[in-house]
C-alpha positions in Angstrom: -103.3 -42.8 -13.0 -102.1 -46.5 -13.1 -100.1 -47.6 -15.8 -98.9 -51.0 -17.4 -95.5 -50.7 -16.1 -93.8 -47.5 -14.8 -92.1 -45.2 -16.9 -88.1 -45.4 -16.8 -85.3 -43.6 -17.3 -82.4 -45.2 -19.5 -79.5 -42.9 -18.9 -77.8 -39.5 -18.5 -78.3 -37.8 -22.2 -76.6 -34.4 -21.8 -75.8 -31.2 -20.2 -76.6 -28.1 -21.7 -74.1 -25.5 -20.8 -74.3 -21.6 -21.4 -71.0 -19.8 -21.4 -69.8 -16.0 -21.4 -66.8 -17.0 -23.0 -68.0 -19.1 -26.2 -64.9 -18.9 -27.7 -63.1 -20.2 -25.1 -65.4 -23.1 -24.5 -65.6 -24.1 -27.2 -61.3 -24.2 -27.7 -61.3 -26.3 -24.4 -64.1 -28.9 -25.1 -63.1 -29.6 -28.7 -59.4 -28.9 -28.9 -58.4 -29.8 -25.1 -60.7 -32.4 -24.3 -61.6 -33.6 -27.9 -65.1 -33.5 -28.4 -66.8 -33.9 -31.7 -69.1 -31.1 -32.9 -72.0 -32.6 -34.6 -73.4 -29.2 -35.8 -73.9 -25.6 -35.0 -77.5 -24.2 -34.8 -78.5 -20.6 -33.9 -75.4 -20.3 -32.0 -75.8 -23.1 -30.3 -73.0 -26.0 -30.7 -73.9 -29.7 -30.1 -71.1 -31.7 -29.3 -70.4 -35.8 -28.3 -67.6 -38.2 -27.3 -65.9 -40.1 -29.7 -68.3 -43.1 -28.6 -71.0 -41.2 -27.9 -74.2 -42.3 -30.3 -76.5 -39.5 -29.7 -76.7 -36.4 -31.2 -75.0 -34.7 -28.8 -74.0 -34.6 -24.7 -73.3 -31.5 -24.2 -74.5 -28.3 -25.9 -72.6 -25.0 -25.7 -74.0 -21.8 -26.2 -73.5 -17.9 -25.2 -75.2 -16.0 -22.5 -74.6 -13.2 -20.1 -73.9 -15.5 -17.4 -72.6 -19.0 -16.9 -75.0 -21.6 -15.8 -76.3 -25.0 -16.8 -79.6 -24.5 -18.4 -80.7 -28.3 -17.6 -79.9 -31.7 -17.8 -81.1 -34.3 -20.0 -82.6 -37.8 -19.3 -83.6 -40.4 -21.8 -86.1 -42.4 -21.2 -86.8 -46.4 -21.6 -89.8 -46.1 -23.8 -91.3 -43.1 -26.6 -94.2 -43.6 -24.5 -92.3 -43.3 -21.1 -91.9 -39.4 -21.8 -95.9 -38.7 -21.7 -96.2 -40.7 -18.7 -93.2 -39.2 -16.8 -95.8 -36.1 -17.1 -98.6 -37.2 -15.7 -97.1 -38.5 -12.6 -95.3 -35.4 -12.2 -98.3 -33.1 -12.8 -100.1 -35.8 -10.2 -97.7 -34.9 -7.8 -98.0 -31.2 -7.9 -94.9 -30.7 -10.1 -94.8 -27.7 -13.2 -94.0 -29.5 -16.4 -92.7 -27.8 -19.7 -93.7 -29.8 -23.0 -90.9 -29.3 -25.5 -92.0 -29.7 -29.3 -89.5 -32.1 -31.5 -86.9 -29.6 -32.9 -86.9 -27.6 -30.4 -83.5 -28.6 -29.4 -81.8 -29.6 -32.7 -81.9 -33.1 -33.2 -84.0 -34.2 -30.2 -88.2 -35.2 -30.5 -90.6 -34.3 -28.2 -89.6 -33.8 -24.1 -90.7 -32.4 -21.0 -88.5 -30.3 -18.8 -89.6 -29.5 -14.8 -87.7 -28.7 -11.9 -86.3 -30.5 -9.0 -87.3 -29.9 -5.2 -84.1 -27.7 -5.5 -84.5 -26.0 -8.7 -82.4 -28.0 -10.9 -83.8 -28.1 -14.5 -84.1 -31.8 -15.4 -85.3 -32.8 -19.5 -86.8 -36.4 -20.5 -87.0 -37.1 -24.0 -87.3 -40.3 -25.8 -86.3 -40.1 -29.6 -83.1 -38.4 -30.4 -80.8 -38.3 -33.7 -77.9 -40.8 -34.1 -76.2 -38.5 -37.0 -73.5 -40.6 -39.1 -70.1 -38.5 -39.1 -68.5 -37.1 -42.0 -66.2 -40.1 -44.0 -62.6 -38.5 -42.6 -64.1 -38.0 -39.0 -66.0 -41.6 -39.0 -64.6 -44.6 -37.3 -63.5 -47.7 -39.1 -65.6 -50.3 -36.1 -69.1 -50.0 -37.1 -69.7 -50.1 -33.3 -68.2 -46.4 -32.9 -69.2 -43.2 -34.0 -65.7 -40.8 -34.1 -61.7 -42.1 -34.6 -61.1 -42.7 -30.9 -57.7 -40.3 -30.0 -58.8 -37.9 -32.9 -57.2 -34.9 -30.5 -56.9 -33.7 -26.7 -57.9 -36.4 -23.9 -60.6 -37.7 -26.2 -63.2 -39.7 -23.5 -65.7 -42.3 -25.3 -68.7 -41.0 -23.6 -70.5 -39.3 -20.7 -70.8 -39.9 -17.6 -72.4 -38.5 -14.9 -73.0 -35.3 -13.2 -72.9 -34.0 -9.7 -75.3 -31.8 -8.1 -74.5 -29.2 -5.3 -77.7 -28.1 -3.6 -78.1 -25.7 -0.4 -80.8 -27.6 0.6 -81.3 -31.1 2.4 -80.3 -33.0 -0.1 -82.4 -36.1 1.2 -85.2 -34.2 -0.1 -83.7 -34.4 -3.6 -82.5 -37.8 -3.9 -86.1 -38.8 -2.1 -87.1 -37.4 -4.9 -85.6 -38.4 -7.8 -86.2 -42.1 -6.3 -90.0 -42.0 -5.6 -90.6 -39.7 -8.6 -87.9 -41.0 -11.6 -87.3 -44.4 -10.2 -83.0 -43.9 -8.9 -81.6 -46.0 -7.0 -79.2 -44.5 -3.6 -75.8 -46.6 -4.3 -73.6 -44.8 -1.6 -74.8 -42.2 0.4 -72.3 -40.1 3.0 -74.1 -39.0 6.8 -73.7 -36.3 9.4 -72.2 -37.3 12.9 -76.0 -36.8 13.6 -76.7 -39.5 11.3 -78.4 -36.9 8.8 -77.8 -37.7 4.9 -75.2 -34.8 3.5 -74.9 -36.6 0.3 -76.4 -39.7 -2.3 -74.8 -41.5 -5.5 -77.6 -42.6 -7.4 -78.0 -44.6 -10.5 -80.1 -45.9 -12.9 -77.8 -48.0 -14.9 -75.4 -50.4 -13.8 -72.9 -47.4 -12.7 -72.2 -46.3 -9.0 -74.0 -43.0 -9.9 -75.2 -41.3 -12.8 -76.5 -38.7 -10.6 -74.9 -37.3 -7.4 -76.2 -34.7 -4.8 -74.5 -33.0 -2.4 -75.6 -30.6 0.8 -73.1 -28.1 -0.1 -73.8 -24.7 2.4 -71.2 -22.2 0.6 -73.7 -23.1 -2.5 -75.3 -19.4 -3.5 -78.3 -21.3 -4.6 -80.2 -25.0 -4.1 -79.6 -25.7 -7.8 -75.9 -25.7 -8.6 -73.8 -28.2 -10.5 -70.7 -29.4 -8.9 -69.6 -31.1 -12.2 -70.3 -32.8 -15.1 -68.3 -36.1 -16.1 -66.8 -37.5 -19.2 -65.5 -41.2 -18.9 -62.3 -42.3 -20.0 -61.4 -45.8 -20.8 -58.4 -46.9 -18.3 -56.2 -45.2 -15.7 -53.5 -44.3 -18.2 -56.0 -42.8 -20.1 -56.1 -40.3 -17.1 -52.5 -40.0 -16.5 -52.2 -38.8 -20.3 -54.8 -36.3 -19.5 -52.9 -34.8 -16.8 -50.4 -34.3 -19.8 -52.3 -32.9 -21.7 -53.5 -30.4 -19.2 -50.1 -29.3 -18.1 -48.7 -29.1 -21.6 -51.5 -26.3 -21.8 -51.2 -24.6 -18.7 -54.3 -25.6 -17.5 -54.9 -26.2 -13.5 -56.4 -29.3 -12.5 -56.8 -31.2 -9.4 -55.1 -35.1 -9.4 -54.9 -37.2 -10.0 -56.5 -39.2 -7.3 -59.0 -42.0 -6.4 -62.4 -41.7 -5.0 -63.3 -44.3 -2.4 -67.3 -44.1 -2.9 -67.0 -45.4 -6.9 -63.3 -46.1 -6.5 -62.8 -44.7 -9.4 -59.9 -42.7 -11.0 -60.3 -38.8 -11.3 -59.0 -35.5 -12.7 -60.8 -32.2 -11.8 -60.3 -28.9 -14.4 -62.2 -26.2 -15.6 -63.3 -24.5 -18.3 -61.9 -21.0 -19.2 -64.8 -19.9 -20.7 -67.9 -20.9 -18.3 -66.4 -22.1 -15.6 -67.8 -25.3 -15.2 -66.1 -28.1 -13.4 -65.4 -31.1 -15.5 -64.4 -34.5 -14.5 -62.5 -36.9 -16.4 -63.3 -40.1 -14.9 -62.3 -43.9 -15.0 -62.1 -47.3 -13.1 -64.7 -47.6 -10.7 -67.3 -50.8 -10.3 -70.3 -51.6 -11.9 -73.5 -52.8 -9.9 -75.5 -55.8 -11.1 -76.9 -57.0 -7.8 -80.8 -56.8 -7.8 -80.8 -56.8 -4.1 -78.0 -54.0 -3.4 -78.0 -52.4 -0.6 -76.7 -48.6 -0.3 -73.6 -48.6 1.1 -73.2 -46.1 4.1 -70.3 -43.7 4.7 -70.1 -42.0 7.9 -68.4 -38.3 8.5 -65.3 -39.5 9.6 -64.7 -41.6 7.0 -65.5 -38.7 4.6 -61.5 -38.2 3.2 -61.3 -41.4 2.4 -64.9 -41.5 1.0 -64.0 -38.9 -1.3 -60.6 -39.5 -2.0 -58.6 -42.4 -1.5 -55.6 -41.1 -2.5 -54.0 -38.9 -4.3 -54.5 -35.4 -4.3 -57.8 -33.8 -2.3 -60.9 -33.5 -5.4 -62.7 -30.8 -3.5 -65.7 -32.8 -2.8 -64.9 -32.8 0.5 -65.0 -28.7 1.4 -68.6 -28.3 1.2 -67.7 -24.3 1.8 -65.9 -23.8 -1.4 -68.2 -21.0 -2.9 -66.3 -21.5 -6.5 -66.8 -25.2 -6.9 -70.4 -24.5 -8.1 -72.1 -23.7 -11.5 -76.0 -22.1 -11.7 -78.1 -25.2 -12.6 -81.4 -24.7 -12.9 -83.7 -21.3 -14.7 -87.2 -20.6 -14.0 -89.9 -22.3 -16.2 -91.1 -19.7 -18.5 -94.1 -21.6 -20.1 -96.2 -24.7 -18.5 -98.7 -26.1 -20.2 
């Protein structure tokens, strides 16, 4: 089917995360890292940056095992979501159509898989819930009082996915099928893609995919990432951290997004979170994807500073299960 225009996506809109350990994720997202909680429903806690707009970017909920039940997308237009479905049914893939309300706050949606198994969401309409008077901020451009508690980041940014798969056949698809752009990409000695940055904002990457082999599955999440406004912002983050006795990695510098980075998990699921900063912005039209060969892969991944993991594709514990079965296709 041809349309007018092709559909878009906007932006990264959220992660939703189940944890054995609610408790205890819920202590480090709001108390450590200083997320707002816009509302509890069914057991299920919605949760945003201090200059996050949305509802919510991350949702927290329990469950007998730890794992990311998918990822969500907004899209460009309302009418964007509907025809995000019928290309993706045209091309053979399963969507899910998600009735308004389903997830608290959100309209309708579609959910479908990835080539690798990752559970990916595109919605349109989504709440923009004013906070409470003593939690609101005095800018009229902000949702939360910025530095409210813990590292406090204004916003999400983007996630990384670990796949045990070729990951060429993920990012191929998420640029023929969803319209990313490859930004940086890292290759094999043999010249074979092991991992893309792609974007569809001005960012270096709003999505990341990696070839990882000690993966236990094709759809895992490295991390997810919450960006932070300057570099001291992440050198008082690594306070934070310690002053909890909580183990982190960094800080360091990337050199594919040279930007800032601290690495730390969450007690209670496990998932890896990034606290991100600095970096470059892409407003070129015309870019072209910048290429990173194998031995320049330390300094691709880290610049300096201390090592972020990314590059030991055979760390079997840097992963999260991303990605669950559809249960109902219509």
């Amino acid at each position: 089917m041809k349309f007018n225009y092709a559909p878009e996506i906007a932006k990264l809109g959220h992660v939703a995360l189940v944890s054995t350990d609610l408790e205890k994720s819920l202590w480090f997202f709001k108390d450590i890292v200083g997320l707002e909680e816009t509302v509890e429903v069914d057991g299920v806690h919605y949760l945003r940056a201090w200059g996050d707009f949305e509802h919510h970017t991350l949702s927290i909920t329990a469950g007998e095992e730890s794992c990311i039940d998918h990822i969500g997308w907004k899209a460009k237009r309302k009418e964007d979501v509907n025809n995000f479905a019928i290309l993706l049914r045209e091309a053979g893939v399963e969507v899910e159509e998600v009735a308004a309300g389903t997830e608290t706050g959100q309209g309708d949606a579609i959910r479908f898989q990835l080539p690798s198994g990752h559970n990916f969401e595109i919605y349109f309409e989504m709440e923009k819930p004013e906070p409470e008077l003593h939690r609101k901020a005095v800018l009229k451009n902000q949702t939360y009082k910025a530095w409210a508690r813990g590292i406090s980041p204004r916003r999400i940014d983007h996630v990384n996915l670990a796949t045990s798969m070729d990951s060429k056949i993920v990012t191929d698809f998420l640029a023929e099928k969803l319209g990313f752009k490859m930004r940086e990409y890292l290759v094999s000695p043999d010249d074979k893609q092991i991992s893309g940055w792609m974007s569809v904002t001005p960012l270096v990457h709003d999505v990341a995919v990696m070839s990882t082999p000690g993966a236990k599955t094709p759809h895992e999440l490295h991390h997810l990432s919450y960006w932070l406004d300057n570099s001291q912002d992440v050198l008082r983050a690594a306070d934070i951290l310690c002053e909890h006795e909580i183990k982190f990695v960094g800080p360091g510098k990337h050199g594919i997004s040279q930007a800032m980075y601290i690495y730390v998990k969450d007690p209670g699921s496990g998932v890896r979170l990034e606290i991100f900063s600095n970096g470059y912005l892409i407003f070129e039209p015309d870019w072209e994807p910048v290429k990173w060969s194998f031995d320049e892969m330390a300094v691709g991944f880290t610049y300096w500073g201390e090592q972020s993991g990314l590059s030991n594709p055979k760390d079997d514990e840097s992963t999260l299960t991303a990605g669950r079965l559809l249960t109902s296709v219509e």
